[in-house]
N, C-alpha and C positions, 0 to 999 in steps of 0.2 A: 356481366363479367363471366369468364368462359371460366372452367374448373384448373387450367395452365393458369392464367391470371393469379386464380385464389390461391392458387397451391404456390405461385410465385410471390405474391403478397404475402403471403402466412411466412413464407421461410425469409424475407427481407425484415416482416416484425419481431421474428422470432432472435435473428442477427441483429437486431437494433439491442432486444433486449439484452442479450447474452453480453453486447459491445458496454451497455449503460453499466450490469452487476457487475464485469468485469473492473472495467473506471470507479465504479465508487468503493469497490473492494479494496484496490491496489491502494487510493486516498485513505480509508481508514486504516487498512494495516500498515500504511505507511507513518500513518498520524502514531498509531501505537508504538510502533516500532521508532519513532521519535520521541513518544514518552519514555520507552525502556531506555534509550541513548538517554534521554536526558538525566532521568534520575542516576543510572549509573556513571555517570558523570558528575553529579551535585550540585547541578545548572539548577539556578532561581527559580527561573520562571520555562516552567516546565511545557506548558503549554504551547509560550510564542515558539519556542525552539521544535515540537511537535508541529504545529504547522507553517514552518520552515522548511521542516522534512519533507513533507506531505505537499506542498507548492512544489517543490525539485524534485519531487518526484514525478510530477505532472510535466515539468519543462524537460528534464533529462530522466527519461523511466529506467533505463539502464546503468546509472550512479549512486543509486541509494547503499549498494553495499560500501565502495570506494569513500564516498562523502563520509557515511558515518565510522569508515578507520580513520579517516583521516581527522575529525572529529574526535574521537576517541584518543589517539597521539596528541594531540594540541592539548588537550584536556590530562593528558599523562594518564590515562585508564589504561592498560591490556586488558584486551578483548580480542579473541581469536577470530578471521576469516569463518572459520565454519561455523561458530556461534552466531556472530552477527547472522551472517547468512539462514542458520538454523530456525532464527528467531525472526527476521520477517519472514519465511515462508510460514510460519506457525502463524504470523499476526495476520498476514493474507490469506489463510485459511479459516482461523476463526473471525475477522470481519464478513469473508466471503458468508460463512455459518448463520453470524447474527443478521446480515439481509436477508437470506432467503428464511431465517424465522421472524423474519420483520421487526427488527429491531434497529 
C-alpha cells in the first residue's frame, strides 16, 4: 500500500470513528435529556420515556428540542426554549465527556 493509500485509510478510520462518538453521544445525551423531561414532568416510568427520546432522536435528529416543548405543554410543565435547549447541549457534552473517558 503506497503512503496516499495509508494516509487515505487513516483519515476514512479516523471519520468512521469521530461519525461512531458522534452517534453514540447524541443517544445518550439524548437518553439524559429524556430523563430530565421525564422527571420534571412526574412521568412513572422514567426510563421507557428516556428511550423514547433517544429512538426520535435517531429517526428525527433535528426534533428533540420541539418534541420535548411539546411534551412539556401536554404534561402542563413551563419550561423555557433556551432551558430545554441549554440542557441537551449540556447532556451531549457531558455524554460526549463520559465516552471519551470510557465510561
Amino acid at each position: 500500500m503506497t503512503a496516499l493509500k495509508q494516509r487515505a485509510q487513516a483519515l476514512e478510520n479516523h471519520f468512521a470513528r469521530q461519525a461512531e462518538i458522534q452517534f453514540k453521544a447524541r443517544m445518550r445525551g439524548s437518553k439524559m435529556a429524556g430523563r430530565w423531561a421525564a422527571y420534571t414532568m412526574g412521568l412513572d416510568d422514567v426510563e421507557a420515556y428516556a428511550g423514547t427520546v433517544a429512538v426520535k432522536q435517531v429517526v428525527e435528529p433535528h426534533r428533540l428540542l420541539e418534541q420535548l416543548r411539546q411534551d412539556f405543554c401536554q404534561a402542563g410543565v413551563t419550561v423555557s426554549d433556551a432551558d430545554i435547549d441549554s440542557r441537551i447541549h449540556h447532556f451531549i457534552e457531558q455524554a460526549t465527556d463520559e465516552i471519551f473517558a470510557g465510561h
